[in-house]
C-alpha positions as CSV (number, residue, x, y, z in Angstrom):
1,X,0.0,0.0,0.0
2,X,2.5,2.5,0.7
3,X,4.0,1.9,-3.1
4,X,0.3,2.4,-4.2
5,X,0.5,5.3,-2.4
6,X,3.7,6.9,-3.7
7,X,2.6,6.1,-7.6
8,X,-0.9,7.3,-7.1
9,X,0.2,11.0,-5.4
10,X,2.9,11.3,-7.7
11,X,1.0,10.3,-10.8
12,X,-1.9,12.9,-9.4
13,X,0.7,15.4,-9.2
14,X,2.9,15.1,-12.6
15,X,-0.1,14.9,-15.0
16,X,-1.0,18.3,-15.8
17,X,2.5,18.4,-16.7
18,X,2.5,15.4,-18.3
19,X,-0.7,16.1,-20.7
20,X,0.6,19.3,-21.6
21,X,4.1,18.4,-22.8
22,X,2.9,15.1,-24.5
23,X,-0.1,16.8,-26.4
24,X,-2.8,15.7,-24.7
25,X,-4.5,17.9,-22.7
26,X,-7.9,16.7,-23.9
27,X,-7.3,12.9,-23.4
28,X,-6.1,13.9,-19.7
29,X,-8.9,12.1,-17.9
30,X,-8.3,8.9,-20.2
31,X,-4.7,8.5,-18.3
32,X,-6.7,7.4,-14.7
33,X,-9.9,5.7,-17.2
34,X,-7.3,3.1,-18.8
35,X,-5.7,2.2,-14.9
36,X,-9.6,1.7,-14.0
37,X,-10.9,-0.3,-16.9
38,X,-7.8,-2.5,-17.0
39,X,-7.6,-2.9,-13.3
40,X,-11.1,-4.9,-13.7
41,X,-9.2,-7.8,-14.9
42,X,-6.6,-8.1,-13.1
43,X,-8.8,-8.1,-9.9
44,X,-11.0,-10.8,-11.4
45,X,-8.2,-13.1,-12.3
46,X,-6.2,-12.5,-9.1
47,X,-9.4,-12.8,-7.1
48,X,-9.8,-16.6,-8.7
49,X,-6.4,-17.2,-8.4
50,X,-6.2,-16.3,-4.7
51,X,-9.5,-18.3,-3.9
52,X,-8.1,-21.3,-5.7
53,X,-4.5,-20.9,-5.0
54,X,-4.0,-18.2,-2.1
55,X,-2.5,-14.7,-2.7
56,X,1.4,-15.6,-3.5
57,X,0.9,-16.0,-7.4
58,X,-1.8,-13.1,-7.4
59,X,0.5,-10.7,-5.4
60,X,4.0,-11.3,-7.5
61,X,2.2,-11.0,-10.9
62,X,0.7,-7.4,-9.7
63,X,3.9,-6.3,-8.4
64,X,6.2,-7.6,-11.8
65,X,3.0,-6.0,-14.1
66,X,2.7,-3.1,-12.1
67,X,6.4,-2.3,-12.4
68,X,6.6,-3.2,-16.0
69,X,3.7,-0.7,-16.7
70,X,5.4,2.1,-14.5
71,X,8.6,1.9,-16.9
72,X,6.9,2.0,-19.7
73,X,4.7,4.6,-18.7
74,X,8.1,7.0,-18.0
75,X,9.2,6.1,-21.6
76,X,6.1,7.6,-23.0
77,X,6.5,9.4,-26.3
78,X,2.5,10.2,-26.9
79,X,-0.2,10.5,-24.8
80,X,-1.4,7.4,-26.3
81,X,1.7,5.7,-25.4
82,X,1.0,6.7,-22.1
83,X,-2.5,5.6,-21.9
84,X,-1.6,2.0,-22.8
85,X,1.0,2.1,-20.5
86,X,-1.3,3.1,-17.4
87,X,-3.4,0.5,-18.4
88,X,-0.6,-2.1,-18.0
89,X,-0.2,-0.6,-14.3
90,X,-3.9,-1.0,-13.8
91,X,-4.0,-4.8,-14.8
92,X,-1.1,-4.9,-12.2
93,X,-2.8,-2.7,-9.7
94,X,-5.9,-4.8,-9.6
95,X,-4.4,-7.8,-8.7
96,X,-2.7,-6.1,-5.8
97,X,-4.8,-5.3,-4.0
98,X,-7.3,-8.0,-3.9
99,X,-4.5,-10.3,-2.9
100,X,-4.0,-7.5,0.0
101,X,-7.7,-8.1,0.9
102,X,-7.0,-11.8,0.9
103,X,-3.8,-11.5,3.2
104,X,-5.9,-9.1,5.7
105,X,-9.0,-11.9,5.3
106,X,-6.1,-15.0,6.0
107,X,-4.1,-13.5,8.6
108,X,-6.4,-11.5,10.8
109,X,-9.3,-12.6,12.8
110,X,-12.3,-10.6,12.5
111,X,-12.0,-8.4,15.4
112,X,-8.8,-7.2,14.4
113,X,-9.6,-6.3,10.9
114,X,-10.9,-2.8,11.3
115,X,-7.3,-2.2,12.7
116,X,-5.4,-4.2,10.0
117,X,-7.6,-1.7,7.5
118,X,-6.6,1.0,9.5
119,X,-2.8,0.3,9.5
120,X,-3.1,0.4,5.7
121,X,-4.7,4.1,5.5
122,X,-1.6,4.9,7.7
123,X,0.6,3.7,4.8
124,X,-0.3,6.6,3.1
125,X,0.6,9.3,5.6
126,X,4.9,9.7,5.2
127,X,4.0,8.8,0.7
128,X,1.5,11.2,0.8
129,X,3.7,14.2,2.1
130,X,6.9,12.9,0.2
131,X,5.4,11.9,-3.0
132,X,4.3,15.4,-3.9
133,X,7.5,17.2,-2.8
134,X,9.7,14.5,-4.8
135,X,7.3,13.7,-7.7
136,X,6.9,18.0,-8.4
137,X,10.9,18.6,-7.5
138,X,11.8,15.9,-10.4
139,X,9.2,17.0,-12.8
140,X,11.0,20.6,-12.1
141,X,14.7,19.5,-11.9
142,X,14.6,16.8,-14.2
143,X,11.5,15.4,-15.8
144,X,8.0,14.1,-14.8
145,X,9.4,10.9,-16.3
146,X,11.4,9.9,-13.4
147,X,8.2,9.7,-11.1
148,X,7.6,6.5,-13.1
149,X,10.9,5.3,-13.4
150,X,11.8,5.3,-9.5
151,X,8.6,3.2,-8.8
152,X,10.2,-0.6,-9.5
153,X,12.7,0.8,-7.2
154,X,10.2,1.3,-4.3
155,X,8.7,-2.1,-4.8
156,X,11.6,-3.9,-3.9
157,X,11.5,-3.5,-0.2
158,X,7.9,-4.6,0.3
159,X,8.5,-7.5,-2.5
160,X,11.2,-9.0,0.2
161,X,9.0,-8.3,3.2
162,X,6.0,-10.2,1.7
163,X,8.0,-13.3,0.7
164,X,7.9,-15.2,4.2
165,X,4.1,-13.4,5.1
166,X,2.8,-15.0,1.8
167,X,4.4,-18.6,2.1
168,X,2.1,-18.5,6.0
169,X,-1.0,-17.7,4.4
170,X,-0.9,-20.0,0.7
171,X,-2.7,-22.6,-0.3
172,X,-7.1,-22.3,-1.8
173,X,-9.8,-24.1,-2.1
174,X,-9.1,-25.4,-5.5
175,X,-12.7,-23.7,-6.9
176,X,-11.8,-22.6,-10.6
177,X,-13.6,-19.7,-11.8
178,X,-12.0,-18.6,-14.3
179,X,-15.2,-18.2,-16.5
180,X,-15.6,-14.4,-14.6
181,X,-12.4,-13.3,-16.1
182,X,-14.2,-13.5,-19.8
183,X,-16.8,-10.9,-17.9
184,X,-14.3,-9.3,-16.7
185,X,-12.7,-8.5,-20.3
186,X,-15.9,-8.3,-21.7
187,X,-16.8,-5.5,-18.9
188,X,-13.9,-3.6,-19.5
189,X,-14.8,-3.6,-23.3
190,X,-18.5,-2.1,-21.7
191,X,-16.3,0.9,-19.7
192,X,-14.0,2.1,-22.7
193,X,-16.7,2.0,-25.3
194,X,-18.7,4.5,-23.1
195,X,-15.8,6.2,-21.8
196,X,-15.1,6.9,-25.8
197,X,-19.0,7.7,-26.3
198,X,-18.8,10.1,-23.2
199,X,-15.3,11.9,-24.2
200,X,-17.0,12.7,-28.1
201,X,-14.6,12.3,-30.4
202,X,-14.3,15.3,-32.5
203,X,-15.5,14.9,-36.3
204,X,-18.2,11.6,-35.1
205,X,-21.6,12.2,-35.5
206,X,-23.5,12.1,-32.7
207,X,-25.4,9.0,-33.0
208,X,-22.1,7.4,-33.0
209,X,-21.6,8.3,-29.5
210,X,-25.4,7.5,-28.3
211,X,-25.0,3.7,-29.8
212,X,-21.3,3.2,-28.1
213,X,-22.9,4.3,-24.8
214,X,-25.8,2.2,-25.4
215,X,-23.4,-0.5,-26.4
216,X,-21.1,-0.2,-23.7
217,X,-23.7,0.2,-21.1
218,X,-25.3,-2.9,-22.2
219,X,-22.1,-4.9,-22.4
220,X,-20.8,-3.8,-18.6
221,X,-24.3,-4.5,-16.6
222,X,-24.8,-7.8,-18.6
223,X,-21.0,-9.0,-17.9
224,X,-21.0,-7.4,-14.0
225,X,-23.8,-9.7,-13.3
226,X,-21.7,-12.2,-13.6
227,X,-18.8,-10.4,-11.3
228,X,-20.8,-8.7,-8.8
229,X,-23.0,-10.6,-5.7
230,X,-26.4,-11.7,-7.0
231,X,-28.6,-8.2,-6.5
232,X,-26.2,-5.4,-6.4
233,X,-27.2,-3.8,-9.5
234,X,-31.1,-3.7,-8.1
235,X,-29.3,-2.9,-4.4
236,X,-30.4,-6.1,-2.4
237,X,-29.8,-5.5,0.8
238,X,-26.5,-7.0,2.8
239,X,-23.5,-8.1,0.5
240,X,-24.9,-6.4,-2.9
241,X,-25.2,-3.4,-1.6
242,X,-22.6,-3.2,0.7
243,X,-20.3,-3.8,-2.3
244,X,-22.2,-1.0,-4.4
245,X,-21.7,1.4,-1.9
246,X,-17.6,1.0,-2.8
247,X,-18.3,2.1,-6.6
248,X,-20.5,5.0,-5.4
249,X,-18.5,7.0,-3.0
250,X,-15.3,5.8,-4.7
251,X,-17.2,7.7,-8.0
252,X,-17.7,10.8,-5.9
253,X,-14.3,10.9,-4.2
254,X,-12.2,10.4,-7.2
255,X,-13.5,11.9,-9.7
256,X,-13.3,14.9,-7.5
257,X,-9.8,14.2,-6.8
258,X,-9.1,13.4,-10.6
259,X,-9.2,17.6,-11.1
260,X,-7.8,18.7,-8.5
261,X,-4.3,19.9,-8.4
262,X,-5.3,20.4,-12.8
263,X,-7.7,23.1,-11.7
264,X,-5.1,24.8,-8.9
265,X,-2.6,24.6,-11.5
266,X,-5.0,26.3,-14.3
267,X,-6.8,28.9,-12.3
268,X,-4.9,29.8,-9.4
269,X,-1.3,29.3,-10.7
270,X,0.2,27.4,-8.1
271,X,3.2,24.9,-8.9
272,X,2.8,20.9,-10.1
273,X,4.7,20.6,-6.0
274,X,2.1,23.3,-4.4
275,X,-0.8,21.3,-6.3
276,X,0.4,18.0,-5.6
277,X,1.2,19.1,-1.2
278,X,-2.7,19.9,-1.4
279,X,-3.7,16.3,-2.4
280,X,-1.2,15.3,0.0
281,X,-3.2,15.9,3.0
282,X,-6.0,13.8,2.2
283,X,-3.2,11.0,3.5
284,X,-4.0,12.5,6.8
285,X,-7.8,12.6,6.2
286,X,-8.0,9.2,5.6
287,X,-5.7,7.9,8.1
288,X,-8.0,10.1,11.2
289,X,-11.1,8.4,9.6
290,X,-9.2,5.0,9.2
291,X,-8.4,5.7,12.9
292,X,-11.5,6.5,14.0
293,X,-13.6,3.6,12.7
294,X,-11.1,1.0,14.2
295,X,-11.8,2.4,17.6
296,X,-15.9,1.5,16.8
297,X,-17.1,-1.4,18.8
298,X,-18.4,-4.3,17.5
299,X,-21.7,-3.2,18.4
300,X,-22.2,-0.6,16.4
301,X,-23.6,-0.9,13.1
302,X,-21.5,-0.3,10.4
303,X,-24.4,1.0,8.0
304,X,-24.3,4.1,10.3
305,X,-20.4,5.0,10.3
306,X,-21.0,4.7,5.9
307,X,-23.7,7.3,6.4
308,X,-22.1,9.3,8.2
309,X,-18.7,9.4,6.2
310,X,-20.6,10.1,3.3
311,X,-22.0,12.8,4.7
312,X,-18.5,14.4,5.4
313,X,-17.8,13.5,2.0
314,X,-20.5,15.4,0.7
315,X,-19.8,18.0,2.9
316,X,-15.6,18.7,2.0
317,X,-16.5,18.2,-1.7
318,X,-19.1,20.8,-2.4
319,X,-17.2,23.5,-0.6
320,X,-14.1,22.7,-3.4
321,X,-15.0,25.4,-4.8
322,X,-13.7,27.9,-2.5
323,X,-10.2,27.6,-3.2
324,X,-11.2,29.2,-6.8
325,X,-12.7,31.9,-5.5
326,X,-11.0,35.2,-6.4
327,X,-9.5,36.2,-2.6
328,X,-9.7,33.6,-0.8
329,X,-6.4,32.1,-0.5
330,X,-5.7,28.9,-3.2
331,X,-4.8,26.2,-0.2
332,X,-8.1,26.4,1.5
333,X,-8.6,23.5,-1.2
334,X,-6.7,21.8,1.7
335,X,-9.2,21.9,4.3
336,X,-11.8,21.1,2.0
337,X,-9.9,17.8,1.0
338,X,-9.0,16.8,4.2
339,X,-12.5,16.8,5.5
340,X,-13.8,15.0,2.8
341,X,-10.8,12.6,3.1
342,X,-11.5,12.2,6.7
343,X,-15.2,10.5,5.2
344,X,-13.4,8.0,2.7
345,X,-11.5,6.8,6.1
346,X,-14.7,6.4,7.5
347,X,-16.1,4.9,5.1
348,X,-14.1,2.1,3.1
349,X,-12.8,0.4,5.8
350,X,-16.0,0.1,7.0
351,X,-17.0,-1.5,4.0
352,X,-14.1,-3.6,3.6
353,X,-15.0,-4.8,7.4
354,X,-18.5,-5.6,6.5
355,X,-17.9,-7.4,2.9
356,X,-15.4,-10.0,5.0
357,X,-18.2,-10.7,7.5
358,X,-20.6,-11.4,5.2
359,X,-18.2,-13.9,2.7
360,X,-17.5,-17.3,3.5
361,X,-13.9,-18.1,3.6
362,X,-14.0,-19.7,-0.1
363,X,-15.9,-16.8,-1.1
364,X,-13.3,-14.4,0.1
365,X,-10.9,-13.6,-2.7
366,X,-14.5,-13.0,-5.3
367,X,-16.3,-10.4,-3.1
368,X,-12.3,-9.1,-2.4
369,X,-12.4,-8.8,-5.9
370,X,-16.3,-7.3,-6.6
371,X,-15.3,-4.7,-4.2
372,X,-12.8,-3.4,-6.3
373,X,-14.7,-4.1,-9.3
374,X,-17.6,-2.1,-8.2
375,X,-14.5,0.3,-7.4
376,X,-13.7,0.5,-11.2
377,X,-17.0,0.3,-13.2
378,X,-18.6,3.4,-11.1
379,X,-15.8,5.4,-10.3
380,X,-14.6,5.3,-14.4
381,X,-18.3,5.4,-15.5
382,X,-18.1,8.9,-12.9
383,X,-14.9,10.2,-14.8
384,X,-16.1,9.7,-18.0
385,X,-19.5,11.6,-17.1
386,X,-16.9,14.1,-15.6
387,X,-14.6,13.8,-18.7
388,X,-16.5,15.0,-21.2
389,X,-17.9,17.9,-19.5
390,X,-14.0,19.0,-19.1
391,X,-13.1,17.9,-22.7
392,X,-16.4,19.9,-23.6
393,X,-14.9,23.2,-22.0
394,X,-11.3,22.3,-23.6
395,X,-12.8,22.1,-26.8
396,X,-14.8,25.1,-26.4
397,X,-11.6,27.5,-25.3
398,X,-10.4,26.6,-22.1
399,X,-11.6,24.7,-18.9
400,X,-13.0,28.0,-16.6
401,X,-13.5,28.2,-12.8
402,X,-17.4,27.8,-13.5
403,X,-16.5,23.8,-14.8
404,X,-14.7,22.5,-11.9
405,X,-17.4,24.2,-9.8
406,X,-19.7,22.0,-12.3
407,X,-17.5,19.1,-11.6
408,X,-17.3,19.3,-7.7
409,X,-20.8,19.6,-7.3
410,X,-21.8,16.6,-9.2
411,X,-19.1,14.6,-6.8
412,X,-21.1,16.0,-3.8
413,X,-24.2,14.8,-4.8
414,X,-23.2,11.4,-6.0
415,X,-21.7,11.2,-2.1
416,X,-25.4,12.4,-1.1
417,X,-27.2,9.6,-2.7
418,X,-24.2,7.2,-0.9
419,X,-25.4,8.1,2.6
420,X,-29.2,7.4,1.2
421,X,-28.2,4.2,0.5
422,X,-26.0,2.8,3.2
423,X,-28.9,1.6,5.4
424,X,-29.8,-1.2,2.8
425,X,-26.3,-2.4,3.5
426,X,-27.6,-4.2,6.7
427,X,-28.8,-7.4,5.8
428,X,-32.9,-7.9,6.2
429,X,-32.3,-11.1,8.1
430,X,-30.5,-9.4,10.7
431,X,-31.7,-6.6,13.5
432,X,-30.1,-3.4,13.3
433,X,-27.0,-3.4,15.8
434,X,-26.5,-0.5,18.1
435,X,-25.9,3.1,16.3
């Protein structure tokens, strides 16, 4: 986690730069959409592999793909290059961190999970404060190249750490399920035919884009059947839901996120390191939340803590737009960020808690896996929604203060309708615990 956190602030950070220099300014949203859509199979195949198998084989692919994509992604000569390169991190990043989720699941009992969760939003803290600072000194000193390059070179440590912790915890059930990784290929197809529909390609007629959204659309809900818990995409209460609730407020949070330190940049002038310090304190955010959550008794129903982070979400995304405000200072983006990071550590552990209760032990590794599926189909299906209204502005003369006002707002209320739904994540057999 803590070399998921130093790519993903440093990526965040370099990628104004990045589209700028390579061309690409309106394909910048399709840089995170390619990690997302990709990172659908690799968490399908690592989740059967880690249910079958256990999490070794899952966890060294991730880490040699993830690596692999990195380099490639620093030796970039097109935004397109670039694209196919994230992607390649993505299929990497996928199977990471379900075989995380399956470690936490094997080695933890349940009482201690909310604090293993916890440990890994702490993780973030010291990458999310030195990420930034090195990832914006090198793109300044050097090149923005480097904050790919140096990543193979942070995995190392962790790869020799997890040798022994993964030979404890191998060995599967033997189930073979590989017929979900053709729905998960099939629902990646879904998300980048609608992400294309959404972005509009210049010089297609529009009925081009309204049948590839159809199409796409109609390929990712038939195929996520077939990944998700039976009754997530009609939000049966319990598991279904509790795993939808991961796609919604991840939607909300990072598409938020996604534009960021590009805004702060555009409109306020501020550094790639300024922008990248105030996307650095949502390390903090998360880690308080994190905190908080693992100090909730048992007794207390987890339904509530969602509804209540989401709220906070909400609440620190819709006031984004303050920091673009002529006279009020640029970093009070910060405080904004932080409170609504405080509501994603609230939040997805709390999930992640309540998804390993409810799975059987051979089940473990799949609903690993549909939480970060959920993850990627609503959070890219968000961006793309989000893309196209920033491509629209691009195309029209230049992104203004009034779209990433646009932009926030939508985030909020997607985080709103979150906190509407995280009661049907109790399941209707069982009472209500304690609030």
């Amino acid at each position: 986690m803590t070399l998921f956190a130093f790519e993903g602030m440093a990526v965040a950070t370099v990628m104004p730069v990045v589209a700028v220099e390579l061309g690409g300014l309106g394909l910048y949203a399709w840089a995170f959409n390619a990690y997302v859509a990709c990172s659908l199979v690799g968490m399908v195949v690592a989740g059967t592999w880690c249910d079958r198998d256990g999490p070794r084989r899952a966890m060294w692919t991730g880490l040699i793909v993830f690596a692999g994509g990195a380099m490639a992604a620093g030796f970039a000569w097109s935004m397109p290059v670039l694209i196919a390169a994230r992607g390649a991190q993505g299929l990497g990043g996928g199977a990471l961190i379900v075989a995380t989720y399956v470690v936490i699941a094997r080695a933890f009992p349940e009482d201690l999970r909310p604090k293993a969760f916890s440990l890994l939003a702490a993780s973030w803290v010291v990458p999310a404060i030195v990420g930034p600072l090195i990832a914006g000194w090198l793109t300044e000193s050097l090149s923005w190249r480097w904050a790919f390059w140096l990543v193979p070179f942070v995995l190392l440590l962790p790869a020799l750490l997890l040798r022994s912790v993964l030979r404890e915890h191998e060995g599967g059930t033997g189930e073979d399920r590989e017929g979900r990784v053709v729905a998960a290929i099939a629902t990646a197809l879904g998300l980048t035919l609608a992400m294309f529909a959404l972005m509009r390609p210049a010089g297609l007629p529009v009925w081009v884009d309204v049948v590839g959204l159809a199409a796409g659309v109609t390929l990712i809900v038939i195929a996520a059947r077939r990944l998700l818990p039976e009754g997530a995409l009609r939000l049966g209460r319990g598991l279904p839901t509790t795993i939808l609730m991961r796609g919604v407020l991840a939607g909300a949070f990072f598409g938020a996120e996604t534009f960021v330190a590009l805004a702060l940049v555009e409109q306020r002038g501020l550094t790639v390191t300024q922008a990248g310090l105030v996307l650095s304190v949502s390390a903090l955010g998360w880690w308080s939340g994190s905190y908080a959550q693992s100090r909730i008794p048992e007794s207390v129903d987890r339904a509530s803590t969602v509804r209540v982070g989401a709220l906070i979400i909400a609440g620190g995304l819709a006031t984004l737009p303050l920091c673009l405000v002529s006279g009020v200072p640029a970093f009070v983006c910060a405080v904004s960020y932080f409170i609504a990071s405080i509501g994603m550590g609230l939040c997805f552990p709390s999930i992640a808690v309540q998804t390993l209760r409810l799975s059987p032990e051979d089940q473990q590794g799949a609903n690993s896996a549909a939480l970060q599926i959920s993850d990627a189909i609503l959070s890219s299906l968000a961006l793309g929604v989000l893309g196209i209204i920033h491509s629209s502005a691009v195309a029209d003369g230049g992104a203004t203060v009034l779209t990433y006002d646009t932009l926030w707002w939508l985030c909020a209320v997607i985080a709103v309708g979150g906190a509407l739904l995280a009661g049907r994540m109790r399941p209707a057999d069982v009472p209500a615990l304690r609030r």
